[in-house]
C-alpha positions in Angstrom: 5.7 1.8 4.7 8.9 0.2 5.9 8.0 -3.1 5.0 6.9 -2.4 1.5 10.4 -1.2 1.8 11.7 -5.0 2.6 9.4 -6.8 0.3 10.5 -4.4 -2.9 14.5 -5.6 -1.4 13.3 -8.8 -1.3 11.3 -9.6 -5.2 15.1 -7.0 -6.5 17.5 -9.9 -4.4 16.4 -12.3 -7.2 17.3 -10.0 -10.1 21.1 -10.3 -11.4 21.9 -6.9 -10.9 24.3 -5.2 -9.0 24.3 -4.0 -6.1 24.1 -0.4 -6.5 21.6 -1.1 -9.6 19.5 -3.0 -7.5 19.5 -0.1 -5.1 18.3 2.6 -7.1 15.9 0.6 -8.7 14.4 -0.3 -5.5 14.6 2.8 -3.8 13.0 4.5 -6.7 9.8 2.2 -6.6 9.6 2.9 -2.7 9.5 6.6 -3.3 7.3 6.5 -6.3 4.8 3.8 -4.7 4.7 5.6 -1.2 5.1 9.8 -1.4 1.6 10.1 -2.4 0.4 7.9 0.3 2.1 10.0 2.9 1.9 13.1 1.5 -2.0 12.7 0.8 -1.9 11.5 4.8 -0.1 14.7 5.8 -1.8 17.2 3.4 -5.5 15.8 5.1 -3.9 16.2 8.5 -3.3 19.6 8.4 -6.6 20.5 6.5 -4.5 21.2 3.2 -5.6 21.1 -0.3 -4.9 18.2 -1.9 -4.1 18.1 -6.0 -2.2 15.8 -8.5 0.8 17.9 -8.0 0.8 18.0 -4.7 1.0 14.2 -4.0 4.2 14.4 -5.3 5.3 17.3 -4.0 9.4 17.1 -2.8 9.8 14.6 -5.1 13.4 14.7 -6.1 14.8 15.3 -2.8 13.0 12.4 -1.0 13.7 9.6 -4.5 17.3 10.7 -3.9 17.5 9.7 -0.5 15.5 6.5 -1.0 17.6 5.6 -4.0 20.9 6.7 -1.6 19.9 4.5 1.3 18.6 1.4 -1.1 22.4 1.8 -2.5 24.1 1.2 0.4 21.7 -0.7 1.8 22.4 -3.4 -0.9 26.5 -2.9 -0.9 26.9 -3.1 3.0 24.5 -6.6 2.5 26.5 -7.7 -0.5 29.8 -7.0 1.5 28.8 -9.1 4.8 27.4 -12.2 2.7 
């Protein structure tokens, strides 16, 4: 997942945005693009039903902490270049 992580940094480096902007956008797409993915992989793991709803289950919480960490990700980069 991680690297889908740097490549989604990488394509937002070449937008003019800010640094925080650029961020939350990317940790947003991280989130949205990979929570199903894992939670489909956990859910099947432990032999749990798997719906719509549930592939997105903990949403919020976990878009909030990807958008967090893409912020500062992208203001501790802009600050040492």
């Amino acid at each position: 997942k991680f690297p889908f992580f740097e490549a989604t940094n990488v394509i937002m480096s070449g937008v003019d945005l800010s640094p925080s902007l650029r961020g939350t956008v990317t940790g947003a797409v991280f989130c949205t693009t990979t929570l199903p993915i894992t939670n489909y992989r956990f859910r099947k793991s432990m032999s749990m039903p798997i719906t719509a709803s549930s592939l997105y289950q903990a949403y919020l919480p976990t878009v909030l902490r990807d958008i967090i960490y893409g912020i500062v990700r992208n203001k501790v980069m802009s600050g040492m270049v």
